[in-house]
Structure formats: structure tokens, C-alpha cells
C-alpha positions as CSV (number, residue, x, y, z in Angstrom):
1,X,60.0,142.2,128.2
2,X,63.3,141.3,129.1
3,X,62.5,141.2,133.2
4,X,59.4,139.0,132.0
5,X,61.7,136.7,129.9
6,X,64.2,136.4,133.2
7,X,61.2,135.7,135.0
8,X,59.8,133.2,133.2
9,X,63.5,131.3,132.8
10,X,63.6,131.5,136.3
11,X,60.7,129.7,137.1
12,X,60.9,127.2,134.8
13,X,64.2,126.6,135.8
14,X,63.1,125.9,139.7
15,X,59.9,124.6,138.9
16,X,62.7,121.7,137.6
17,X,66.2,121.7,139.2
18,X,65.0,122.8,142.6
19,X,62.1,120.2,143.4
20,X,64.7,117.4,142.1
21,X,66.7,117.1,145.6
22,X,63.7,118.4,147.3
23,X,61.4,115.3,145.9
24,X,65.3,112.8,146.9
25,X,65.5,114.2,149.7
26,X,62.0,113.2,150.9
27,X,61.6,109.7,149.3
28,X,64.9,109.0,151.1
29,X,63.9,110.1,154.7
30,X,60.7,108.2,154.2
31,X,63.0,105.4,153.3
32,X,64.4,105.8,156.7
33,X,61.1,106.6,158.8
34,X,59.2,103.3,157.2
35,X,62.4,100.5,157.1
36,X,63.2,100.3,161.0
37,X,65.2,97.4,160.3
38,X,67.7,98.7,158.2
39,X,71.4,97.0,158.3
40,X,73.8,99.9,159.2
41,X,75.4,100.0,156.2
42,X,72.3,100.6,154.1
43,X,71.4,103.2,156.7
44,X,74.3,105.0,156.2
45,X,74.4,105.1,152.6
46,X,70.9,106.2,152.7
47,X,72.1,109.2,155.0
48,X,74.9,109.9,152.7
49,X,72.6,110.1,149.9
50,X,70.3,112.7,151.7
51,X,73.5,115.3,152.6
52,X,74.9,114.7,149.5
53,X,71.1,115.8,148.2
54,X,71.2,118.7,150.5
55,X,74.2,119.9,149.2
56,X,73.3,120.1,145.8
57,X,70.4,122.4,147.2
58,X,72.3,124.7,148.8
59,X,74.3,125.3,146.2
60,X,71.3,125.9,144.1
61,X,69.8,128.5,146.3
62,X,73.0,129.9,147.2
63,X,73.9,130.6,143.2
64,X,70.3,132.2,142.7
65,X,70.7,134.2,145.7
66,X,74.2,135.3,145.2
67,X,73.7,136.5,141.5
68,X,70.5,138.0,142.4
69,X,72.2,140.4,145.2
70,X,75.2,140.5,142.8
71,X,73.0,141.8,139.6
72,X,70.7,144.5,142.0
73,X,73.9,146.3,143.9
74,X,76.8,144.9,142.6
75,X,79.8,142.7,144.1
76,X,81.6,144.0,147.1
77,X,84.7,142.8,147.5
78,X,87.0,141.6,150.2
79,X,90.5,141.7,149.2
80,X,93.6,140.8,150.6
81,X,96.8,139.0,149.5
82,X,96.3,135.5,149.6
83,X,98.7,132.6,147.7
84,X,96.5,130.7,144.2
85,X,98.0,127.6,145.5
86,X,95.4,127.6,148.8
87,X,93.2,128.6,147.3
88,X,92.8,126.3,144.6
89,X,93.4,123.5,147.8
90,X,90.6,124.7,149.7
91,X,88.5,124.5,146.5
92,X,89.4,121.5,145.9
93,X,89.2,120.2,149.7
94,X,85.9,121.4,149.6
95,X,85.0,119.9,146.4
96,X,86.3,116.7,146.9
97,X,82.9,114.6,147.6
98,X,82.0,115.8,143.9
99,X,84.9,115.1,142.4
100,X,85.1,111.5,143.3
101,X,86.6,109.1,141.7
102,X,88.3,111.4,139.4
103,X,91.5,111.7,138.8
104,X,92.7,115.3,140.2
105,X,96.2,117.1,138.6
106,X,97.7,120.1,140.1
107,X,100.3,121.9,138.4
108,X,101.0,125.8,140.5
109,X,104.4,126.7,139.9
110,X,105.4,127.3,143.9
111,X,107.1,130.8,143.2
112,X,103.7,132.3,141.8
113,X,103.4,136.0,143.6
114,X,100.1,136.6,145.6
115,X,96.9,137.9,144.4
116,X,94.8,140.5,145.9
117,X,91.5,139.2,145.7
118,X,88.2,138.1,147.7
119,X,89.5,134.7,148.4
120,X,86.0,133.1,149.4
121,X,84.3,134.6,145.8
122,X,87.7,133.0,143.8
123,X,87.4,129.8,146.1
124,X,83.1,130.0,144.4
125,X,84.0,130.5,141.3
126,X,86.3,127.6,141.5
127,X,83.7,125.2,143.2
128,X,81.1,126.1,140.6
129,X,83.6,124.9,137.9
130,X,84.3,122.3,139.7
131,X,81.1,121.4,139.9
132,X,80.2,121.3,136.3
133,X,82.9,119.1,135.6
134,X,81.4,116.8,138.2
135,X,77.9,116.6,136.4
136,X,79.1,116.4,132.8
137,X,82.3,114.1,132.6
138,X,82.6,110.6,133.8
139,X,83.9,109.0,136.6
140,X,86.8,107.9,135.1
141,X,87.6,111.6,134.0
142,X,90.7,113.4,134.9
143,X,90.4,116.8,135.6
144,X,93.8,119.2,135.5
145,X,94.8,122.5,137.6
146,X,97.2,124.8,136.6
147,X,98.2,128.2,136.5
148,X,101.4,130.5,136.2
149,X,101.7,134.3,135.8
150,X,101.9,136.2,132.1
151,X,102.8,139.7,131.7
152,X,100.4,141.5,133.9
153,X,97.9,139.2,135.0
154,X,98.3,135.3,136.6
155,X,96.3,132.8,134.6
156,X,94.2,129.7,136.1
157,X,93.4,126.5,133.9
158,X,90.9,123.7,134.9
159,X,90.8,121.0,132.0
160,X,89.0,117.9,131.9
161,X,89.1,115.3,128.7
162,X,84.9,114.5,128.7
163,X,82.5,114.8,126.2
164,X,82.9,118.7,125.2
165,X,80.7,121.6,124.7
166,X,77.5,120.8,124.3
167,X,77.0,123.7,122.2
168,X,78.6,125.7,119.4
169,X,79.4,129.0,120.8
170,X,80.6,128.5,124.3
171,X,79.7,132.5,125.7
172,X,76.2,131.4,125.9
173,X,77.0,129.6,128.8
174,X,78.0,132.1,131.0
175,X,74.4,133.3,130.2
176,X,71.7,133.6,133.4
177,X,69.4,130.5,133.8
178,X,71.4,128.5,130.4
179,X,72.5,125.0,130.9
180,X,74.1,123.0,128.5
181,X,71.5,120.1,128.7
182,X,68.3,121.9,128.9
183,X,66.4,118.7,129.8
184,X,68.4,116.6,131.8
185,X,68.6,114.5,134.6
186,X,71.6,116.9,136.2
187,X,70.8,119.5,138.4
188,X,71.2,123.0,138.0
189,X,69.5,126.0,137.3
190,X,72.4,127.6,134.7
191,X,73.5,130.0,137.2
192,X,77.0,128.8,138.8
193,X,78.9,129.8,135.4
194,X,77.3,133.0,135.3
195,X,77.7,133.9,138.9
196,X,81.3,133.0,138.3
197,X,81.7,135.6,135.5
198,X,80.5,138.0,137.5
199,X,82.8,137.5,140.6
200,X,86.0,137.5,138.1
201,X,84.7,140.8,136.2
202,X,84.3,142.7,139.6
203,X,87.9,141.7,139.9
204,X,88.9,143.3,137.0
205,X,89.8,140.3,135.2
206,X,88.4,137.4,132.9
207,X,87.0,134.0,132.4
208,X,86.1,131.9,129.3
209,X,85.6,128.3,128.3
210,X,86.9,126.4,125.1
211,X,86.8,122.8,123.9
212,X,89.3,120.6,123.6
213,X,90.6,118.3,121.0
214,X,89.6,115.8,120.6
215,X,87.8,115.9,123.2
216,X,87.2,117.8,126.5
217,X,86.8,121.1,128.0
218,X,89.2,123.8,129.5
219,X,88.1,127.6,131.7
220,X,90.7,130.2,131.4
221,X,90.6,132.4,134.4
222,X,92.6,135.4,134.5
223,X,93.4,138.1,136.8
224,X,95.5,141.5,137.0
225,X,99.1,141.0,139.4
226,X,99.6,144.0,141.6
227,X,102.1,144.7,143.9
228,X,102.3,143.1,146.5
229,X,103.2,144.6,149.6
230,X,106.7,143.8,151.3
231,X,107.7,142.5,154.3
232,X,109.9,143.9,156.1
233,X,112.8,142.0,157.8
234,X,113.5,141.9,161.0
235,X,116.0,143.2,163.0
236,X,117.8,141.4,166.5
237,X,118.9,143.5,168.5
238,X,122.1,142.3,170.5
């Protein structure tokens, strides 16, 4: 019953979110293919429109099949010691074509010790938060990044000041195939936060969501400090 329940979510959930960029994507080229006189700029910013359209459907199909492979044999890791602070840039590098106009804050303390963790998977999970603030805040949002380390584990906050949960108990979220506007113009298929859970669990560490007042939304991320190895000096020999 509960396969047949996934199932079902899942279909309804591409039968929607997936055939949205497909259907853009294709009234746009035929856009292109029927106008032959076009003036560059319109051409362009019908070419933007279609990448920008293929993104969005990459990242679809590249949630669904990450959390499948992730659910049927696990997450494998990759770790090594990489620095929160580049990590959180190249999130945001990559990012940055969502994100705009909004205003982006970064607040990494620059003597925060280094993490051993899949860096790509972190730099995901990151994206995919990123992401949702994209679809549900305004342009004229600001969205804040900071971090710092606690006892044993480093924290990672990203807090924006839109509208808020959409619902009253935010766990449900991080649920397969649940979205926080059901019906909706956005596109999605409810997987990135729940894909992200999964990447910080296999890490050993933990993620959750809050609202804020009066208005907004924050994700804590946290995740265990080890020891990181040390470099040894050098010696000159005269």
C-alpha cells in the first residue's frame, strides 16, 4: 500500500511539474523556428528563456533520480576536507541565475575549521535550498548565509524574510513528492528538500526548517567537526 501510494504521488507529481518546462520549452523553440525575423535582442531573450527552462528540468530529473538511487542502496560518500566558505561560494556561484535580483548576505566567520564531507552532495543540498527560496520569496527578497561552529558540530543558516511556511508543521516538507503549494504555477515535484535530508543524514548530521517572525523562513544545517588532519611544516635545509 505504501509503494502504491509513492507511486501514485509520483506520477501525479510528473504528470504536472515535469511536462511544465517540457510544454515552455517547445512553444518557445517554435517561437524561434516560425519568427525568422526576430530583432536579436528578442531572440536572445527567447534563448535565455529556453536554458533557463532546461535547467529547471534537469534539476527535476536529477532530484527524482538522485533520491531514487539514494532510497534503493543508500548514499555513498566522498569525503575529504574541504573549507564551508567554498563551498557555500560555489553554491552560490552556481545558483546565481536563480537568485536574481535578490539581495544575497554572507556571514562565515574566516577561522571556521574544515569539514569532512562530500563536497558536491553539501554544494546539492545547498542549491536545492537555494532553489526554494527562488520560487517562493520575491524578487525583492533578501536571502542570508551564515554559519559558525558550536560544541561539536559547525552550523549553516540560510534565512530569507518572504511569506513563511506555507504549512503548520514544517517536517512535512522534507517529506517525498510534498510541496508546499500543491497546485501551483512553481515547478517542482517536492523532492529537493527531501533529497537534501537525506544527503545531511548520511553525514551524520541534521537539517530542519523554521519560520520566522514576522515573517520569513530559516534551514538549520548541522554537521559533526572532526579532526582535521595537520599539516606539517616544512623544513629548508641550508
Amino acid at each position: 500500500m505504501e509503494g502504491e501510494k509513492l507511486r501514485n504521488a509520483l506520477l501525479s507529481a510528473v504528470s504536472h511539474d515535469l511536462k511544465t518546462p517540457l510544454t515552455a520549452i517547445r512553444g518557445l523553440a517554435e517561437t524561434l523556428e516560425r519568427t525568422k525575423e526576430l530583432p536579436e535582442d528578442d531572440r536572445s531573450d527567447l534563448a535565455r528563456s529556453i536554458r533557463v527552462q532546461a535547467d529547471e528540468l534537469k534539476r527535476l530529473v536529477s532530484n527524482l533520480l538522485d533520491l531514487a538511487r539514494m532510497q534503493s542502496r543508500g548514499v555513498h560518500l566522498n569525503k575529504e576536507w574541504h573549507s564551508l566558505s567554498e563551498i557555500v561560494g560555489s553554491a552560490l556561484a552556481q545558483s546565481a541565475p536563480l537568485l536574481k535580483p535578490r539581495a544575497i548576505r554572507t556571514n562565515l566567520p574566516p577561522d571556521l575549521p574544515l569539514l569532512e564531507v562530500d563536497a558536491p552532495l553539501i554544494e546539492r543540498v545547498l542549491i536545492n535550498i537555494f532553489d526554494n527560496a527562488a520560487k517562493y520569496t520575491s524578487s525583492t527578497s533578501a536571502i542570508t548565509v551564515r554559519g559558525g561552529a558550536s560544541g561539536d558540530s559547525m552550523y549553516l543558516v540560510v534565512e530569507d524574510d518572504g511569506p513563511g511556511l506555507p504549512v503548520p508543521d514544517p517536517e512535512v516538507l522534507f517529506e517525498p513528492f510534498m510541496r508546499g503549494q500543491k497546485e501551483s504555477s512553481i515547478a517542482g515535484v517536492g523532492l529537493g528538500l527531501s533529497l537534501c535530508r537525506s544527503i545531511i543524514a548520511a553525514h551524520g548530521g541534521s537539517i530542519r526548517l523554521e519560520g520566522r517572525k514576522p515573517h520569513g523562513a530559516a534551514f538549520e544545517i548541522r554537521l559533526p567537526l572532526g579532526a582535521p588532519p595537520e599539516v606539517e611544516s616544512e623544513t629548508v635545509n641550508d
